[in-house]
C-alpha positions as CSV (number, residue, x, y, z in Angstrom):
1,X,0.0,0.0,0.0
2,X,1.2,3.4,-0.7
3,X,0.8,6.1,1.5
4,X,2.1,9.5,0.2
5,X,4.3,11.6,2.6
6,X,3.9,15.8,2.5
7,X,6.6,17.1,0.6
8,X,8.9,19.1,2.2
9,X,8.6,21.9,-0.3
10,X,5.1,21.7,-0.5
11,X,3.4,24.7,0.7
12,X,1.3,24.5,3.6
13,X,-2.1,25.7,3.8
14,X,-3.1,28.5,6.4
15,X,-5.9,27.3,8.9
16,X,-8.9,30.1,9.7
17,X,-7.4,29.3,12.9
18,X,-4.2,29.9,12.2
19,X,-5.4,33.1,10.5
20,X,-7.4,34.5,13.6
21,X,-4.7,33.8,15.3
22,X,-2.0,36.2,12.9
23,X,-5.2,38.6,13.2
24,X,-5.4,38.8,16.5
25,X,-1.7,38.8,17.1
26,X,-1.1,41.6,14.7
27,X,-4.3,43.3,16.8
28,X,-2.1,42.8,19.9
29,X,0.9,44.8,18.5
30,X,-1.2,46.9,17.3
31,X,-3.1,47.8,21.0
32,X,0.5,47.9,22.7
33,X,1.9,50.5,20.1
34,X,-1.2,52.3,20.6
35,X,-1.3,52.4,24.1
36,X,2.6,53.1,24.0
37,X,1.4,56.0,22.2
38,X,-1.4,57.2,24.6
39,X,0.8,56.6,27.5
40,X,3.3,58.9,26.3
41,X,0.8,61.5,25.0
42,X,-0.6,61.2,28.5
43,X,2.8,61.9,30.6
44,X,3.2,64.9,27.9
45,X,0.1,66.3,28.6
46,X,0.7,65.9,32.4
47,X,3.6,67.7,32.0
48,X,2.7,70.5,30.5
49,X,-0.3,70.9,32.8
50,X,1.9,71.2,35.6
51,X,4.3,73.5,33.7
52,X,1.6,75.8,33.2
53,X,0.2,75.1,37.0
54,X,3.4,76.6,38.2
55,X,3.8,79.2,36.3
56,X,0.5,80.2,37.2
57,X,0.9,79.7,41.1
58,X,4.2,81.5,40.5
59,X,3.2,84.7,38.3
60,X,1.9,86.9,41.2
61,X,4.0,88.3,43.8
62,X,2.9,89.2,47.2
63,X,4.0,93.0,47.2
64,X,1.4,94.3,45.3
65,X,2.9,95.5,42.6
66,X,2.1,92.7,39.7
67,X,5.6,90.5,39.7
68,X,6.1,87.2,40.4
69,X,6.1,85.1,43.6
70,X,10.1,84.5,43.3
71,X,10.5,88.1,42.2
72,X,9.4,89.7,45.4
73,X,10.8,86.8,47.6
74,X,14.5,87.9,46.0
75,X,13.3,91.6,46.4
76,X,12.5,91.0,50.6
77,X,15.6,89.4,50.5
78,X,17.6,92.1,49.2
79,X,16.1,94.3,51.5
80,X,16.6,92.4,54.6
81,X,20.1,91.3,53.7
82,X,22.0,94.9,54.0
83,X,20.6,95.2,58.3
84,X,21.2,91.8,58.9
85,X,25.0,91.9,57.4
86,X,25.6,95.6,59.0
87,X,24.0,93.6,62.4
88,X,27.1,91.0,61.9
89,X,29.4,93.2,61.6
90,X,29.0,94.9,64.7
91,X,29.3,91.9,66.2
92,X,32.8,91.3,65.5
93,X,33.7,95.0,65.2
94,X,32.4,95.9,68.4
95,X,31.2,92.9,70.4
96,X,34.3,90.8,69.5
97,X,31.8,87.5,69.3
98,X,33.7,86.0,66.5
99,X,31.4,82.8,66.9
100,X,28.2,84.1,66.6
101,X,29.6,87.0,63.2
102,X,30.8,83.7,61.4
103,X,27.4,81.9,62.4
104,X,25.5,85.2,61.2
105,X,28.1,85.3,57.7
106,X,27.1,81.6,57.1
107,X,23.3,81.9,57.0
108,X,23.7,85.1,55.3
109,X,25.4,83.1,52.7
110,X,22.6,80.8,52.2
111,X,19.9,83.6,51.7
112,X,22.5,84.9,48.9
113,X,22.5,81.8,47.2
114,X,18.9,81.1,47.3
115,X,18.2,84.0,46.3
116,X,20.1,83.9,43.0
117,X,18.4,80.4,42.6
118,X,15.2,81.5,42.8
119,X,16.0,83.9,40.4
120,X,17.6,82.0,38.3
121,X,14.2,79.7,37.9
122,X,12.1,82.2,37.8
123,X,13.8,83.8,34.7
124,X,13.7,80.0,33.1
125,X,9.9,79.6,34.4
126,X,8.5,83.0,32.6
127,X,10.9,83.5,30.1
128,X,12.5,86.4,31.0
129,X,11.9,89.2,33.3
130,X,10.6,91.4,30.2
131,X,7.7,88.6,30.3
132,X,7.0,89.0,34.3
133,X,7.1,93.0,33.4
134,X,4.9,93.0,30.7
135,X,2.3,90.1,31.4
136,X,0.0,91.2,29.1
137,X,1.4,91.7,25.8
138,X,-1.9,93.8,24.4
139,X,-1.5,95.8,27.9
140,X,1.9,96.1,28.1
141,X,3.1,98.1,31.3
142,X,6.5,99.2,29.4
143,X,7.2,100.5,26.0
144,X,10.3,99.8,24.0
145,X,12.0,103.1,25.5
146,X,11.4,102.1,28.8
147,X,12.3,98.8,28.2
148,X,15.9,99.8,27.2
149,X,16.1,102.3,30.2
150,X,15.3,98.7,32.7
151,X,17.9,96.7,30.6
152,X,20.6,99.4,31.2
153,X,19.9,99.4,35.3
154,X,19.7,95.7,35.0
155,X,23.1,95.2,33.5
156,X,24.7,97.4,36.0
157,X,22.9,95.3,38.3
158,X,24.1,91.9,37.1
159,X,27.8,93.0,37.5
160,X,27.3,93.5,40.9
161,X,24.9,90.4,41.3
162,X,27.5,87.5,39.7
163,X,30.1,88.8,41.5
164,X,28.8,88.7,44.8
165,X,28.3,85.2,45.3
166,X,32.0,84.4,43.7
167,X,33.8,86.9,46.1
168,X,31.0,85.8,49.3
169,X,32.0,81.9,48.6
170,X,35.7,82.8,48.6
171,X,35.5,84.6,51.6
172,X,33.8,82.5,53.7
173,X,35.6,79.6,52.6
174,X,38.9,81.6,53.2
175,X,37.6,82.1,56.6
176,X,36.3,78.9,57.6
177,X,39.5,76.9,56.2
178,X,42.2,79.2,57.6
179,X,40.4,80.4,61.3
180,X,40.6,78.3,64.5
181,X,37.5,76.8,66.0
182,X,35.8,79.3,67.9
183,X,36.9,81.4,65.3
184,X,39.1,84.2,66.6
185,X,41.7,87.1,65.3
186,X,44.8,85.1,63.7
187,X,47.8,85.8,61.1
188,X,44.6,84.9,58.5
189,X,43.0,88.2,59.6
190,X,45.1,90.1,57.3
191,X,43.7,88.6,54.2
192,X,40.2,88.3,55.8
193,X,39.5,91.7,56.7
194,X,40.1,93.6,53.0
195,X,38.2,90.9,51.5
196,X,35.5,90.4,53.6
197,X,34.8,94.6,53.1
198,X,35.1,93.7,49.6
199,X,32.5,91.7,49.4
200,X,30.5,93.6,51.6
201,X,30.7,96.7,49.4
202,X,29.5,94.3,46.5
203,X,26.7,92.9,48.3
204,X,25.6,96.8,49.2
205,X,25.4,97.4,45.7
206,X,23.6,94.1,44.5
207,X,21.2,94.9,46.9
208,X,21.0,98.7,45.9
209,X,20.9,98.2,42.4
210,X,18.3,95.2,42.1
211,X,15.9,97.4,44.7
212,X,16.2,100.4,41.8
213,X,15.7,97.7,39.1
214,X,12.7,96.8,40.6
215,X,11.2,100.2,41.0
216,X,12.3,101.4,37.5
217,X,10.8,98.0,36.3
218,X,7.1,97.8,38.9
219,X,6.5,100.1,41.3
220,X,7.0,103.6,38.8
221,X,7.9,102.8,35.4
């Protein structure tokens, strides 16, 4: 009896269970891709709604004069800064606590620094300070003339404001590395003392010139 044997090369038929099966697996890739897709579209979204949600929590100040949150916070700062340091100096000037003028110096450093931060990310958050100024671009609170008045003050200011954090780090570092602890005169004064009033005369004038940018810029443009 002969009994014939499928041929190697012959080709085999597709099942409609085989076929449902391609279907559906295709379907399946297809689903995942797709749901890849809304997934991402989905993180995207969230991302931009929370973008816009700070940008929104952050666009008014709490001064009352239309900046942002961060804005003011760096403005309060600068304000309170100039006492507080004049407050630490007398305390080594005329008190002689060493310990308590480098505690004072240390936090003071903090405040600087977080308040360049803040204005760092608030520049990156609004997209400039001509954007905080000028919220409302059909309203616009300064004209082009005044606008390049404000840049002027604000690049005066900025020569004051990157170098007082460079010439506060090195000083306090200075101070903390070559001091005993308690902290008290030593042959490291004679460095400390020009510097320190070197940075102090910077700070003065950060703090001076970013209060007048923010009056040319807010309170009376």
């Amino acid at each position: 009896m002969h009994v014939s044997l499928p041929s190697a090369s012959r080709p085999v038929s597709n099942s409609p269970h085989q076929l449902l099966s391609g279907r559906s697996h295709h379907r399946l890739l297809f689903s995942l891709l797709h749901d890849d897709d809304i997934h991402s579209t989905g993180i995207d979204s969230l991302t931009q709604r929370a973008a816009r949600k700070g940008r929104l929590m952050f666009s008014h100040g709490f001064l009352g004069y239309d900046a942002s949150f961060m804005l003011d916070f760096v403005v309060s700062a600068l304000v309170l800064i100039v006492p507080w340091l004049l407050y630490s100096l007398t305390l080594v000037k005329f008190k002689k606590n060493y310990t308590a003028h480098r505690n004072h110096q240390i936090a003071i450093t903090i405040v600087l620094l977080t308040a360049v931060a803040l204005f760092e990310i608030d520049m990156q958050i609004h997209g400039g300070w001509i954007a905080i100024v000028n919220k409302n671009p059909d309203l616009p609170r300064l004209d082009p003339a005044q606008i390049a008045r404000v840049r002027q003050m604000l690049s005066i200011h900025l020569i004051f404001a990157i170098s007082t954090p460079i010439l506060w780090l090195i000083t306090i570092t200075h101070a903390l590395s070559k001091f005993p602890n308690p902290p008290h005169p030593s042959a490291a004064s004679r460095f400390h003392k020009p510097l320190a009033w070197i940075s102090v005369v910077d700070l003065v004038c950060t703090s001076l010139t970013g209060l007048i940018f923010y009056y040319m810029a807010f309170i009376n443009p």
